[in-house]
DOGUGU-767117 format. One record per residue: residue in one letter; x, y, z of N, C-alpha, C in turn. Coordinates in steps of 0.2 Angstrom, whole numbers, padded with zeros to 4 digits, always signed. Layout:
aXYZXYZXYZ;...
***
This chain:
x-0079-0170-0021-0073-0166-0020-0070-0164-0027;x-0066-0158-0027-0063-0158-0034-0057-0155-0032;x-0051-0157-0037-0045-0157-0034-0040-0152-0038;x-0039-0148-0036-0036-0142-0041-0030-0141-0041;x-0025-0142-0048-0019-0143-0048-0013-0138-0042;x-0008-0140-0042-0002-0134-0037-0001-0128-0042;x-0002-0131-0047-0001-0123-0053-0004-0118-0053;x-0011-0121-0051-0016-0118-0054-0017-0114-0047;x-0018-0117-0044-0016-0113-0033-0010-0108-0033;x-0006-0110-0036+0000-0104-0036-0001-0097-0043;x-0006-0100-0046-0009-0094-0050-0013-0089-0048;x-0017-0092-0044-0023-0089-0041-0020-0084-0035;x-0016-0088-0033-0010-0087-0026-0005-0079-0029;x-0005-0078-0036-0001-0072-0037-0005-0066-0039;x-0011-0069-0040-0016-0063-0040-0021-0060-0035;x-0018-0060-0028-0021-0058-0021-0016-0053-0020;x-0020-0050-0015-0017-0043-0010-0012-0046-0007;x-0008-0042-0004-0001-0043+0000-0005-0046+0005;x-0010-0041+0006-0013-0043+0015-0016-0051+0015;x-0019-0055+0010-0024-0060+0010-0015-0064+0011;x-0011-0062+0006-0006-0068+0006-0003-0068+0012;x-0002-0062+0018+0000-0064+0021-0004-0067+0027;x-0010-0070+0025-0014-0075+0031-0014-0080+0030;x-0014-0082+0021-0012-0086+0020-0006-0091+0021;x-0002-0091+0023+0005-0091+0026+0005-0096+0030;x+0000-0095+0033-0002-0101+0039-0007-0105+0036;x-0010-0106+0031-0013-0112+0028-0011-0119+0030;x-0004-0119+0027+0000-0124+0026+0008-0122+0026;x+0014-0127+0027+0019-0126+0026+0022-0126+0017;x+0020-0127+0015+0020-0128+0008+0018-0123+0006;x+0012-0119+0008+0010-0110+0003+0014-0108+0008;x+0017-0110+0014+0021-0103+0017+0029-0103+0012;x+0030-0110+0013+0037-0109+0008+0035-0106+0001;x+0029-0108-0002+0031-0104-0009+0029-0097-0008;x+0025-0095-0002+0021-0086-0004+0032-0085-0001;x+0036-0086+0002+0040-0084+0005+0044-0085-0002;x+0046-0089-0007+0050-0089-0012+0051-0084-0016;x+0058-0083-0017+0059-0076-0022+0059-0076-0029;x+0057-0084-0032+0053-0081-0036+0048-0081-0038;x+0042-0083-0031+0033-0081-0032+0035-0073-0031;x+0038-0071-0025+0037-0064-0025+0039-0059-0031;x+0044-0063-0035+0045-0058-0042+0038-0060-0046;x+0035-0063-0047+0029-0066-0051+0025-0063-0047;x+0023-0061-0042+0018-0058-0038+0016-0051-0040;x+0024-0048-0041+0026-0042-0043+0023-0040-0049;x+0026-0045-0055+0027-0044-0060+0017-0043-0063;x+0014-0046-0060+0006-0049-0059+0004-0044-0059;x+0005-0041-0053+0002-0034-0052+0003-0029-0056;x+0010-0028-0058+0012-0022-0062+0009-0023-0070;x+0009-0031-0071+0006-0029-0078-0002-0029-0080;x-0005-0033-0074-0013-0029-0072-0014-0024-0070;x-0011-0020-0069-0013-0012-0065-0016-0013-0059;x-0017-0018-0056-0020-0020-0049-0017-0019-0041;x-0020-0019-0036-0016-0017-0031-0011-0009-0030;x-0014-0006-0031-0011-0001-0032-0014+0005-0026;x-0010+0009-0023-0010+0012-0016-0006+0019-0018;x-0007+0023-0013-0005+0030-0012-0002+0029-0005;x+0003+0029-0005+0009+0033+0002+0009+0037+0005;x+0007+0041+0008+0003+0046+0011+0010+0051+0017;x+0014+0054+0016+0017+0054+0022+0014+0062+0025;x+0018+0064+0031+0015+0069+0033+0018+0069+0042;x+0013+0071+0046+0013+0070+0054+0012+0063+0053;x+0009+0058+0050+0009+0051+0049+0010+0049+0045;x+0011+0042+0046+0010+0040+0037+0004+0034+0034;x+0001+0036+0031-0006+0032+0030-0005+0028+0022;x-0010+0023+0021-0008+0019+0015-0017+0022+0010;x-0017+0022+0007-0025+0024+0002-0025+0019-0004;x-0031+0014-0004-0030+0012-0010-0035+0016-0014;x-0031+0014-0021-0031+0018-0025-0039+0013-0030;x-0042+0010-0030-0047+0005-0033-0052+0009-0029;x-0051+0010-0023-0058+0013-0020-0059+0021-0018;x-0052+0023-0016-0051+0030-0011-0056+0031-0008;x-0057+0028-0002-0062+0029+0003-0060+0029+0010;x-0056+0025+0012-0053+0028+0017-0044+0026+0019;x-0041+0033+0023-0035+0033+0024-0034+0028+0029;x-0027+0023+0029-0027+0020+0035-0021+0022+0038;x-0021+0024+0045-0015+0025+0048-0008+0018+0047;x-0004+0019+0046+0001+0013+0045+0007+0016+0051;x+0010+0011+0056+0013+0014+0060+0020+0010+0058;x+0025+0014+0057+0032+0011+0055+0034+0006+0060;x+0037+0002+0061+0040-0001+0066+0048+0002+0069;x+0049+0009+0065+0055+0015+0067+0054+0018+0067;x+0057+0024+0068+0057+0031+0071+0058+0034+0063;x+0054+0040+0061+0054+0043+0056+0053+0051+0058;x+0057+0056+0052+0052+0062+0053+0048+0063+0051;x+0044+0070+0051+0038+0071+0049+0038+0075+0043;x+0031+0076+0040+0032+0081+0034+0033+0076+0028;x+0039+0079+0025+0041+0075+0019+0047+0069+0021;x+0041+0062+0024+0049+0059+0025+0047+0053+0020;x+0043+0055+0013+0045+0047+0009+0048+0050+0002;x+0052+0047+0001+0056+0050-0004+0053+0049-0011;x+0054+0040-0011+0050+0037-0019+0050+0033-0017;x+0047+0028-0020+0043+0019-0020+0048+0016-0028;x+0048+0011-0025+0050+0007-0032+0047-0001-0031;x+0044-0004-0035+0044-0011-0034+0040-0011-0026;x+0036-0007-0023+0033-0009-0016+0036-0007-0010;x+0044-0004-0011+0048+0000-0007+0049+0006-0006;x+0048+0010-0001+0048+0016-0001+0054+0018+0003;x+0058+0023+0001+0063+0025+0003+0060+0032+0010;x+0062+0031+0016+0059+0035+0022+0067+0038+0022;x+0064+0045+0021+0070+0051+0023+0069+0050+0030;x+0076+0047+0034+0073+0050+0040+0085+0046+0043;x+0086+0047+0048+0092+0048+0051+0094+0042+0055;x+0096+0036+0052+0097+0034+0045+0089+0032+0041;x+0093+0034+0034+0087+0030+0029+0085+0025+0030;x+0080+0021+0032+0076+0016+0029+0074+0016+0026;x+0073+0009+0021+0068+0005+0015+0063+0001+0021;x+0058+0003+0016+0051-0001+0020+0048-0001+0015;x+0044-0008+0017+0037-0011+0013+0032-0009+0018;x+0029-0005+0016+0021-0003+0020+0018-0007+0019;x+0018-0015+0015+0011-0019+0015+0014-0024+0016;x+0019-0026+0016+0023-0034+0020+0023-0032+0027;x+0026-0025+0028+0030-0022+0035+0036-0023+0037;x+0039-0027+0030+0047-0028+0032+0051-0021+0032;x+0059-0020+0034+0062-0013+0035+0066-0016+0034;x+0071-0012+0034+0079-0011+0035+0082-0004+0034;x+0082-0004+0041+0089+0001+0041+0096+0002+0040;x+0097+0009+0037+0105+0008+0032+0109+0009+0037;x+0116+0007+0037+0121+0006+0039+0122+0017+0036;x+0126+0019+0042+0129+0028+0041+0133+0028+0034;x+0130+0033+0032+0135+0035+0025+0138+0042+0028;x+0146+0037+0029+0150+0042+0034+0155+0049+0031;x+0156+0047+0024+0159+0051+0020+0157+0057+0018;x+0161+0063+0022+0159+0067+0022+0165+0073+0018;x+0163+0079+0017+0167+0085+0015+0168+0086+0023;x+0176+0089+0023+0175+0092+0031+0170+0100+0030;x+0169+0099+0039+0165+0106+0037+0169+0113+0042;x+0166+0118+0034+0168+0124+0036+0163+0127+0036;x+0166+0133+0040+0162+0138+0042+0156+0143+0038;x+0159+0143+0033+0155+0149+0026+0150+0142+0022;x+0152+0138+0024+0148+0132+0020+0139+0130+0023;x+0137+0128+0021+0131+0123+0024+0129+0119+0018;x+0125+0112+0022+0126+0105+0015+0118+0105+0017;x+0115+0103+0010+0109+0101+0007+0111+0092+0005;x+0107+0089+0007+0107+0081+0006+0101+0078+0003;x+0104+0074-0004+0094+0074-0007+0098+0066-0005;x+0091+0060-0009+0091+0054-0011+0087+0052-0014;x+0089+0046-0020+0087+0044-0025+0085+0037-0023;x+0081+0033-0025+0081+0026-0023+0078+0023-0031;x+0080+0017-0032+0079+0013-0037+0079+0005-0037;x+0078+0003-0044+0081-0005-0045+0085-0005-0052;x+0090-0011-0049+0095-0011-0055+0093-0019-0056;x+0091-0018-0063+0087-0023-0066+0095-0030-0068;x+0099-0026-0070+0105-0029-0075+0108-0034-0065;x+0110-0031-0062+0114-0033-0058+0107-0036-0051;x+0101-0034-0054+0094-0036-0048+0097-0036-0041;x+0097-0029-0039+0099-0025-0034+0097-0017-0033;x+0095-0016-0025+0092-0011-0026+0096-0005-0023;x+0096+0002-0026+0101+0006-0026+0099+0011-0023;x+0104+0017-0018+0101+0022-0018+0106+0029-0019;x+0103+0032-0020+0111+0039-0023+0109+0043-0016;x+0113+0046-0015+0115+0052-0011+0118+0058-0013;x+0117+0064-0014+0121+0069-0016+0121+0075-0009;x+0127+0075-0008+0128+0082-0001+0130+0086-0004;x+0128+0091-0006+0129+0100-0007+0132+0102-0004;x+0137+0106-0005+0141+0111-0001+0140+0121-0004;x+0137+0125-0001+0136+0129-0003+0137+0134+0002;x+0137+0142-0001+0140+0146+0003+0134+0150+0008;x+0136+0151+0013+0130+0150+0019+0126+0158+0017;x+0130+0162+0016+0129+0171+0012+0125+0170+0006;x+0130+0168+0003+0125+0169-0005+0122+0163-0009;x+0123+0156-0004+0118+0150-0008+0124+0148-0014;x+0126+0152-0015+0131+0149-0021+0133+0140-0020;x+0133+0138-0025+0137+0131-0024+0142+0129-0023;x+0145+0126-0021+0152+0127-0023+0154+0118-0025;x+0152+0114-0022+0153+0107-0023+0150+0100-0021;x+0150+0096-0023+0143+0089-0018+0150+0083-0019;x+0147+0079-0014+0147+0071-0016+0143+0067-0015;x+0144+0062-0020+0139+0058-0023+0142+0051-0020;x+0138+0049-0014+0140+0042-0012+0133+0037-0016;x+0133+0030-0017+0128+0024-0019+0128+0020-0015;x+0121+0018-0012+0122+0011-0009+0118+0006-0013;x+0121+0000-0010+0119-0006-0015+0115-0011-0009;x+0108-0012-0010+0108-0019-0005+0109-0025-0003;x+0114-0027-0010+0116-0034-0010+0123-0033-0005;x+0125-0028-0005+0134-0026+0000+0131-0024+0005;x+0126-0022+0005+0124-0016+0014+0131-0012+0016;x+0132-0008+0010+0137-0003+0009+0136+0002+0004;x+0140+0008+0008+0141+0014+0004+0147+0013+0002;x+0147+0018-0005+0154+0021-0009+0155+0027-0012;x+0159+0030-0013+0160+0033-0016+0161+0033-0025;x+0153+0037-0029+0155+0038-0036+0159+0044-0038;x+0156+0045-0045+0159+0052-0048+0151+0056-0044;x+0157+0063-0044+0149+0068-0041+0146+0072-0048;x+0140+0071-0043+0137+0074-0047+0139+0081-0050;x+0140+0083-0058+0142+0088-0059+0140+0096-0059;x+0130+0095-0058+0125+0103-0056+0125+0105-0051;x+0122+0111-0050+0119+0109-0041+0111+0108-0044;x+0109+0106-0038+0104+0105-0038+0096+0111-0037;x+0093+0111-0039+0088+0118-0038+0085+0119-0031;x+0083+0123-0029+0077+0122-0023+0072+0119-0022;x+0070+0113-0025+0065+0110-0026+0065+0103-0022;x+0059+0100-0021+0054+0095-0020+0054+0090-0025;x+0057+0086-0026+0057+0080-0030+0062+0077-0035;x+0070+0082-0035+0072+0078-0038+0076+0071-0036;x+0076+0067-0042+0081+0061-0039+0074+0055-0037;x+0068+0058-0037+0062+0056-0035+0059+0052-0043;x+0060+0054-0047+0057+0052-0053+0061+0047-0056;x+0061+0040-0056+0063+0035-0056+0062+0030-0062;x+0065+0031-0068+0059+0030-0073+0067+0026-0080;x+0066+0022-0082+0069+0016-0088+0076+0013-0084;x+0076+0014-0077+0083+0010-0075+0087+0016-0072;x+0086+0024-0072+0089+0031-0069+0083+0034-0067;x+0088+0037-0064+0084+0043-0058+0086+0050-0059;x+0080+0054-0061+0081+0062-0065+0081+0065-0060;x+0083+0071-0061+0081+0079-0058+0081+0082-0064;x+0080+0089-0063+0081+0096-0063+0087+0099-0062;x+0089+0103-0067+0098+0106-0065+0094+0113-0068;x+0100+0119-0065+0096+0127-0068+0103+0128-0070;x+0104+0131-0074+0110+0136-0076+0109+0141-0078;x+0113+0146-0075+0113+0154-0078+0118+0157-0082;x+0123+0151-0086+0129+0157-0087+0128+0159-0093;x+0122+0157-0098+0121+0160-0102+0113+0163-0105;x+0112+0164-0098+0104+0165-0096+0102+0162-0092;x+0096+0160-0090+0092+0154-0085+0089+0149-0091;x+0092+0142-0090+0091+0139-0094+0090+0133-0088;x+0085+0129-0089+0083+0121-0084+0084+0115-0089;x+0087+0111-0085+0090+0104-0091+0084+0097-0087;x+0084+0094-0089+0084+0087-0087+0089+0083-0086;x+0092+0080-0082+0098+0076-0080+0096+0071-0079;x+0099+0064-0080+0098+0057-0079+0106+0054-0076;x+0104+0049-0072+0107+0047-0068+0105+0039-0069;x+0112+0033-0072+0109+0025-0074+0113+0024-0067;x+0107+0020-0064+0110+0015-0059+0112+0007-0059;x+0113+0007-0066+0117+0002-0068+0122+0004-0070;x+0123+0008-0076+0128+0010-0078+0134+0016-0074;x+0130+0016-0069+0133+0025-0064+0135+0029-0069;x+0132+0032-0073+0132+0038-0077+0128+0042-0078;x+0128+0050-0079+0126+0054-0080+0123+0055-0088;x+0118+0058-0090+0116+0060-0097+0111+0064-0098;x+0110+0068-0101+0102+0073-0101+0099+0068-0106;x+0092+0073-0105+0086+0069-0107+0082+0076-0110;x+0078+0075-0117+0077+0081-0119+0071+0083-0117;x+0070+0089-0117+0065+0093-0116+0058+0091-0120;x+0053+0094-0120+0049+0094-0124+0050+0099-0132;x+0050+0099-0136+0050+0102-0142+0048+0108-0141;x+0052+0117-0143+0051+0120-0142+0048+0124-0134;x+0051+0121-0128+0046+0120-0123+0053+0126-0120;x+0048+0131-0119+0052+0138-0114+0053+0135-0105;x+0057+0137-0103+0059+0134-0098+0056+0140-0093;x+0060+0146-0093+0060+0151-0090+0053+0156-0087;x+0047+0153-0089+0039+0156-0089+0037+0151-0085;x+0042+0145-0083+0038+0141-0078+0041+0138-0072;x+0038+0136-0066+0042+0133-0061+0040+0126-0062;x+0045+0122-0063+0045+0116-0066+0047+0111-0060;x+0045+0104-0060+0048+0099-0058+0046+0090-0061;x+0049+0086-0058+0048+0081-0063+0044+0074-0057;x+0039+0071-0064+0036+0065-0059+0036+0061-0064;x+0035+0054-0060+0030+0049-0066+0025+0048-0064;x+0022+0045-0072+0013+0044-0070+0014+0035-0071;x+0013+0030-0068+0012+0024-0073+0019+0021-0077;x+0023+0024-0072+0030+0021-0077+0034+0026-0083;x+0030+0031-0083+0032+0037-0089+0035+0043-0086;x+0038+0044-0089+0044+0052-0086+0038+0059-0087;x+0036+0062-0083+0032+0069-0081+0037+0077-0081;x+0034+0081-0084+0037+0088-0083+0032+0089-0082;x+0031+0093-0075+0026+0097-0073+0028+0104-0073;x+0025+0107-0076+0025+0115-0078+0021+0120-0073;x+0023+0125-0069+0017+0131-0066+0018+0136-0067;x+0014+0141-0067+0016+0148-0066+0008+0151-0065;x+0006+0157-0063-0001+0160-0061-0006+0159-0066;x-0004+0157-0072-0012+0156-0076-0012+0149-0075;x-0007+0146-0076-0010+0137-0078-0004+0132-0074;x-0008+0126-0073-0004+0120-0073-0003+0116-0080;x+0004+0113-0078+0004+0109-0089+0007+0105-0087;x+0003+0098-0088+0008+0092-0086+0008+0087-0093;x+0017+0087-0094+0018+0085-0103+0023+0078-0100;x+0018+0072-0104+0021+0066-0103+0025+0064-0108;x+0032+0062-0106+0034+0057-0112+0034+0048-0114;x+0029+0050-0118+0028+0041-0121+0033+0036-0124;x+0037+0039-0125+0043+0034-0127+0048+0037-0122;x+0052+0032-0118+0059+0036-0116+0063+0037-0121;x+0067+0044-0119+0072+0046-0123+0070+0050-0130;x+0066+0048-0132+0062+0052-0138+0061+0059-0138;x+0063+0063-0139+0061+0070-0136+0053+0070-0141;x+0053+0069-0147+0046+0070-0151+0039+0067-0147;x+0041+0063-0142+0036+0057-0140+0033+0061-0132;x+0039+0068-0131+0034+0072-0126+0024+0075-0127;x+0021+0074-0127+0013+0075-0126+0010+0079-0120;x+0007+0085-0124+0004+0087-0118-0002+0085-0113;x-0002+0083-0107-0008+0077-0104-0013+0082-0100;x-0011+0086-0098-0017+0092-0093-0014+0098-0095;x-0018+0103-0096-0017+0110-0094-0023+0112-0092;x-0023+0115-0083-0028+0115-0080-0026+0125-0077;x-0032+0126-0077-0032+0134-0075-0036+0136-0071;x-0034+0141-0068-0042+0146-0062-0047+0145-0065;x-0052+0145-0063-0053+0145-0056-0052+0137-0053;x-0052+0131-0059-0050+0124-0055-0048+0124-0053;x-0040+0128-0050-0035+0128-0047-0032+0137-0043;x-0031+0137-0039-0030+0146-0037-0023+0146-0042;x-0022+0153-0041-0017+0153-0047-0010+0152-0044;x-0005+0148-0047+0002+0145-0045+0001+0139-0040;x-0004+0136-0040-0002+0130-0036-0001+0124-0041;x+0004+0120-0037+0006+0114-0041+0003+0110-0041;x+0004+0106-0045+0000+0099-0046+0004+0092-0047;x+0003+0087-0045+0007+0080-0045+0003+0074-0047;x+0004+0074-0056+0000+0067-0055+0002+0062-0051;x-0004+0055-0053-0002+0051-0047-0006+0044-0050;x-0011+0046-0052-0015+0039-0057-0018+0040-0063;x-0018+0034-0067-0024+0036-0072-0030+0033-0069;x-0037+0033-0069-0043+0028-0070-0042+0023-0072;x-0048+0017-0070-0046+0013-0073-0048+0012-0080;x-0053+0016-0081-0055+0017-0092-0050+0024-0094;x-0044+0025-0091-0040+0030-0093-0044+0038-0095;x-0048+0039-0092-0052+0044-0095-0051+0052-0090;x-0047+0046-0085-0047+0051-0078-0042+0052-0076;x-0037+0059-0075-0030+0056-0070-0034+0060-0062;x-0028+0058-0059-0030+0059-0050-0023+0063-0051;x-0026+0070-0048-0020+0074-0047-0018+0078-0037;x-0015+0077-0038-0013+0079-0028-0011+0086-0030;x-0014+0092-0028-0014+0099-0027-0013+0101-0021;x-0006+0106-0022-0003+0109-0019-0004+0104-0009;x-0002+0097-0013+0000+0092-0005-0008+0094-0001;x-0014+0095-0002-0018+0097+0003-0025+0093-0003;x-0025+0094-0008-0031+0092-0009-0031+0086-0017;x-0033+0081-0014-0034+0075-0023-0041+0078-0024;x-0041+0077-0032-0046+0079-0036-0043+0072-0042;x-0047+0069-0045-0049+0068-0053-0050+0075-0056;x-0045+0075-0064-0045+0078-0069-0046+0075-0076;x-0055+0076-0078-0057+0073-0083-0053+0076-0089;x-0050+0071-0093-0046+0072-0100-0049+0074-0104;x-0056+0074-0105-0060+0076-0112-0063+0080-0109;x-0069+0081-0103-0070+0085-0102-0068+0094-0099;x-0063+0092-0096-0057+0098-0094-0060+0099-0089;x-0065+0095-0084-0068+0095-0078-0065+0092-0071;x-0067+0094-0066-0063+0092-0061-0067+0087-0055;x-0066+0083-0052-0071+0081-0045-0065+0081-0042;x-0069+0084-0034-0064+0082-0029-0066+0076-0026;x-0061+0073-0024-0059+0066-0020-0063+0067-0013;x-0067+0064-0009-0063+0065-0001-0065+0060+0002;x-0060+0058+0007-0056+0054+0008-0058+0050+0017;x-0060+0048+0018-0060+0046+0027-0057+0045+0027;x-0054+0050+0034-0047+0050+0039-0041+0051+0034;x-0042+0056+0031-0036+0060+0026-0034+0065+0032;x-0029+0067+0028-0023+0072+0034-0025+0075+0030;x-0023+0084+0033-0024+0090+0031-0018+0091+0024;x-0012+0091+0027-0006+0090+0023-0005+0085+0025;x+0000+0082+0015+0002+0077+0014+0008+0078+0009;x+0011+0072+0009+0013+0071+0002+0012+0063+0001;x+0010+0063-0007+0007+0058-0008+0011+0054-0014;x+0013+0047-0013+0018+0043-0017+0014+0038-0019;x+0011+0036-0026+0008+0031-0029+0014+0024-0029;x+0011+0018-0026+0015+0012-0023+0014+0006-0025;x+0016+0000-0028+0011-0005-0030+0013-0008-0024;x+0008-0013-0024+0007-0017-0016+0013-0025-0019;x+0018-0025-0013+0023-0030-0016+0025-0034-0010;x+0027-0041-0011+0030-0044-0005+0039-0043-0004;x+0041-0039-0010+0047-0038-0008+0049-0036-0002;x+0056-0038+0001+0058-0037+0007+0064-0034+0005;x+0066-0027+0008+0071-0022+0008+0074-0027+0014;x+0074-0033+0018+0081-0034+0021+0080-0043+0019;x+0079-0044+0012+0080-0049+0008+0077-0056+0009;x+0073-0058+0004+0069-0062+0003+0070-0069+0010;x+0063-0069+0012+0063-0074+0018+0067-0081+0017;x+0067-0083+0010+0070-0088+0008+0078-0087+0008;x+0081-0083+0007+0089-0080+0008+0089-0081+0015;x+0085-0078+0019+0086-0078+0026+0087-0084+0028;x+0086-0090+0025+0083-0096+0030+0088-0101+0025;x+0090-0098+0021+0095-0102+0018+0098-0108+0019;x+0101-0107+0026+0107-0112+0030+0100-0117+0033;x+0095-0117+0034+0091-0121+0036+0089-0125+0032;x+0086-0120+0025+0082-0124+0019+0087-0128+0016;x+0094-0127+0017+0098-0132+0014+0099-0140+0016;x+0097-0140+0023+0097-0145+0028+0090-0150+0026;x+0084-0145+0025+0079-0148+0024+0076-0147+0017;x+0082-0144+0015+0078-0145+0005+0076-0154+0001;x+0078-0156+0006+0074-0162+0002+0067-0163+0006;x+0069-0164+0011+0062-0164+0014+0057-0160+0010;x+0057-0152+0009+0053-0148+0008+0052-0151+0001;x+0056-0153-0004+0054-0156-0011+0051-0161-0011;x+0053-0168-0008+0048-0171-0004+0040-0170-0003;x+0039-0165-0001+0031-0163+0002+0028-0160-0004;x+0033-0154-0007+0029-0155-0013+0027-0158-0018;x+0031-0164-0018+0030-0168-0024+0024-0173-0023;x+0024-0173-0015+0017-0175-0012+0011-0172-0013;x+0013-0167-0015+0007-0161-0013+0002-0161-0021;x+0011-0164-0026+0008-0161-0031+0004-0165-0036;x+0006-0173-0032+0002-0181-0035-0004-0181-0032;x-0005-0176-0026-0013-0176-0024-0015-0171-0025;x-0013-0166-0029-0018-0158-0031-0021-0155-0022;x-0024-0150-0024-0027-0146-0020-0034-0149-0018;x-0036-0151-0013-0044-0153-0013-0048-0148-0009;x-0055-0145-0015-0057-0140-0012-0063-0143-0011;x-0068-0142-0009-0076-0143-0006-0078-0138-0010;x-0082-0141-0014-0088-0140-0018-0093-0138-0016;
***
């Protein structure tokens, strides 16, 4: 027999799949209390994100399918336990959470299956006739306050000429399961796909366009701790106007993604806030790519030699860095259209840690359960050799 510390089982314990820990759970009362504990599942988290492991593509579409990303071999149907739309209903991931566009929004973990549905964000502009409202959202974490946040901005614009005329900018917080009213967002927003999605040092970027003194595109930041607004610079010398631009991260880093008929150009920045620290990472042209179609990183390799890029929602390829060569991906039981959300696999729970949940009980029975493990922890783990 050899007997293997509780430390040493709860190390091992924070380096498994979400799926292995959740069968584990029924081992014992003691792995179910700690896999449930919110600070294994932050240490669980932390594990992952800083091994690069466990790592999944969010697939939304007419379904929504999970892909991991170690192997990409086959897509699996994940059935929501709500009602969703279809097409584009995942917004952004953070921490294992995906925010689902859909009437009201839910946060969901696609790999625990926890949800939570939001309470109405009721405040509205009255409505007028000459008007119609465009509605984005933002999701995040607020590291300083360890609570997770979502923006909302509602458009008001003229039904004739698209002009802008106003938004409101409500926030919700999960630790209140409430909405508020902040300062509104001061741009309008573009006709675009992704802003408010790029989630990157603690805020949440978009694109803004301005014509008053030409056509000029910004970068806008929005701190979900601070609730402020601030730009973030461009790339060095970087023409705006020659390209249709939108913003992603690869791996934690802020993305400008660049198109237009000859090339795609995806320019990372390596430091946040740095303008100097912008790099250019791809520029891919015809015939790899038909001409004006978009690109979305979404991984590196795991020898970094490779990114995985999503073209125009329909097709993943691998883009060798050195080579400037392409392989396509494919995929079993991949959808036709997609949009594809790079995810870490997390036990966090968008309707709050099991341990919160069970609070009023664990308090009843916190000595017993210390108890058991101080039991647990004078006789180690005995495993068969």
């Amino acid at each position: 027999m050899a007997t293997l510390p509780f430390e040493l089982v709860e190390d091992i314990l924070r380096r498994l799949p979400v799926k292995s820990l959740k069968r584990f759970r029924a081992v014992a009362k003691l792995w179910c209390s700690l896999i449930d504990s919110e600070n294994f599942v932050k240490m669980h988290l932390l594990q992952s994100v800083a091994s690069n492991s466990h790592r999944s593509l969010v697939l939304g579409g007419l379904a929504v399918y999970t892909l991991d990303l170690d192997s990409l071999d086959k897509a699996h149907v994940v059935k929501p336990p709500f009602y969703y739309k279809t097409v584009d209903c995942i917004s952004n991931s953070c921490n294992g959470i995906v925010l689902v566009i859909s009437d009201p929004p839910v946060l969901w973990n696609p790999f625990s299956r926890d949800y939570k549905v939001l309470p109405q964000c009721s405040a509205e502009y009255p409505t007028v006739d000459e008007y119609y409202t465009k509605t984005t959202c933002g999701f995040g974490y607020d590291s300083i306050n360890d609570d997770y946040k979502i923006v909302r901005v509602v458009e008001y614009r003229n039904k004739s000429s698209h002009v802008w005329m106003n938004s409101k900018t409500m926030i919700y917080g999960l630790k209140s399961n409430s909405w508020r009213e902040i300062e509104d967002f001061p741009y309008p927003l573009p006709f675009l796909k992704g802003h408010w999605r790029a989630f990157v040092s603690g805020a949440m970027h978009t694109l803004v366009e301005e014509y008053d003194r030409g056509y000029r595109a910004r970068i806008m930041a929005f701190s979900i701790e601070s609730e402020k607004h601030y730009e973030v610079a461009m790339p060095p010398g970087f023409r705006t106007r020659i390209f249709e631009l939108n913003l992603d991260i690869i791996e934690g880093r802020l993305c400008l993604v660049c198109t237009n008929r000859s090339r795609a150009v995806i320019w990372v920045m390596n430091e946040y806030g740095v303008k100097e620290s912008w790099t250019k990472l791809v520029s891919i042209c015809p015939p790899l790519i038909e001409e004006g179609d978009f690109v979305k990183p979404l991984a590196y390799s795991g020898d970094r030699d490779k990114i995985l890029l999503n073209c125009e929602d329909k097709r993943l390829f691998w883009y060798d860095l050195k080579k400037k060569s392409i392989e396509d991906v494919l995929v079993d039981g991949m959808p036709f259209v997609f949009y594809a959300e790079p995810c870490v696999e997390s036990l966090i729970s968008p309707d709050g840690p099991r341990t919160v949940k069970k609070l009023g009980r664990e308090k009843i029975k916190g000595k017993k359960i210390r108890n058991k493990r101080d039991d647990f922890l004078s006789e180690g783990f005995k495993l068969v050799l």
